[in-house]
Structure formats: C-alpha cells, structure tokens
C-alpha positions as CSV (number, residue, x, y, z in Angstrom):
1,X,24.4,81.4,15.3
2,X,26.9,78.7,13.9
3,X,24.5,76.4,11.2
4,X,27.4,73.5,12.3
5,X,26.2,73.5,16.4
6,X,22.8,71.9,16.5
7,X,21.7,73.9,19.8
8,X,21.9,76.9,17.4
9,X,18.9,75.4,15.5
10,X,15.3,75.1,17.0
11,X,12.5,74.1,15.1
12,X,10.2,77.0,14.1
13,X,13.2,79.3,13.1
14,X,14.3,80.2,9.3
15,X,17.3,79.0,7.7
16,X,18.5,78.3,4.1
17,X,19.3,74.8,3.5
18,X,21.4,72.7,0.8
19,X,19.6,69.7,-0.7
20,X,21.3,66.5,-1.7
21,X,20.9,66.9,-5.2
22,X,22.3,71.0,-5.0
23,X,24.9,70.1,-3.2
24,X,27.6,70.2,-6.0
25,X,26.4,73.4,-6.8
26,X,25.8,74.9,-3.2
27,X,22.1,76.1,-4.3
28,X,20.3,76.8,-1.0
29,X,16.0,76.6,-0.4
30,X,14.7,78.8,2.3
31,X,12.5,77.3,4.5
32,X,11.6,77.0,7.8
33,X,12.5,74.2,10.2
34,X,10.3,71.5,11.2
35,X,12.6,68.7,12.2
36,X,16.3,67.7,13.5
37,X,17.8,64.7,11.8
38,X,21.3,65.2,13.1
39,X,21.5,63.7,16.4
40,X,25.2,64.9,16.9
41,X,25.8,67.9,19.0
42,X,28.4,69.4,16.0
43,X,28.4,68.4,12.3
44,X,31.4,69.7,10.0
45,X,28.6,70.4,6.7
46,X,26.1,71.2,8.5
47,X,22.9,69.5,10.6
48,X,20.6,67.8,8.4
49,X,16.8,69.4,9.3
50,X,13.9,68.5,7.6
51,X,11.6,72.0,6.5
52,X,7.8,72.0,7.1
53,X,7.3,71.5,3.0
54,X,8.9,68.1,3.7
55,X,12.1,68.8,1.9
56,X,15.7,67.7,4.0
57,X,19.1,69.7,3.6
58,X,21.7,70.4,5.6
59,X,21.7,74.3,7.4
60,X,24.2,76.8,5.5
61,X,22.7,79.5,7.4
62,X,20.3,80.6,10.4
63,X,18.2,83.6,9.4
64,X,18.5,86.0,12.4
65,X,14.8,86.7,14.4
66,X,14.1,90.7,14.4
C-alpha cells in the first residue's frame, strides 16, 4: 500500500496523516479516512484526505486491515 497512489486509499480505512501546520516537523495524527481531496491519480508528498474528525493532512502511511 503506497500512501503516494490514491487507489491505495479508500475511505473508511486507517492511515496516519501529516497536518499543514506539522509538516516541518513530520508529526503524524491517526485517523481514519472520510474524504479524498487529491484528484490526481499519484502525488509525490502524499494525497491530501480529510479524516472523519474534520482534520485534512496528507497520508504518510496506510494502516494494514487484519
């Protein structure tokens, strides 16, 4: 699961996201996905999701379902 390919990312699923404002630090949220904002198929940093607390961050990296 590549955080950079956005068929990798569905909503529903868990990732860990960076915000904006962490994003000179590299702090990542955990969260789960509500929303898509990237509309490219590929994105270098990451797509940009919105979680289902309302916060938006681009994916660093899909939690894998068990």
């Amino acid at each position: 699961m590549n955080p950079q390919n956005r068929s990798d990312i569905k909503p529903g699923i868990s990732v860990d996201i960076v915000l904006k404002a962490d994003q000179r630090t590299g702090k990542t949220t955990s969260g789960t996905v509500k929303d898509i904002l990237t509309n490219s198929s590929f994105h270098p940093h990451g797509i940009k999701v919105r979680l289902t607390d309302g916060r938006v961050g681009r994916v660093k990296t899909i939690h894998q379902e068990s």
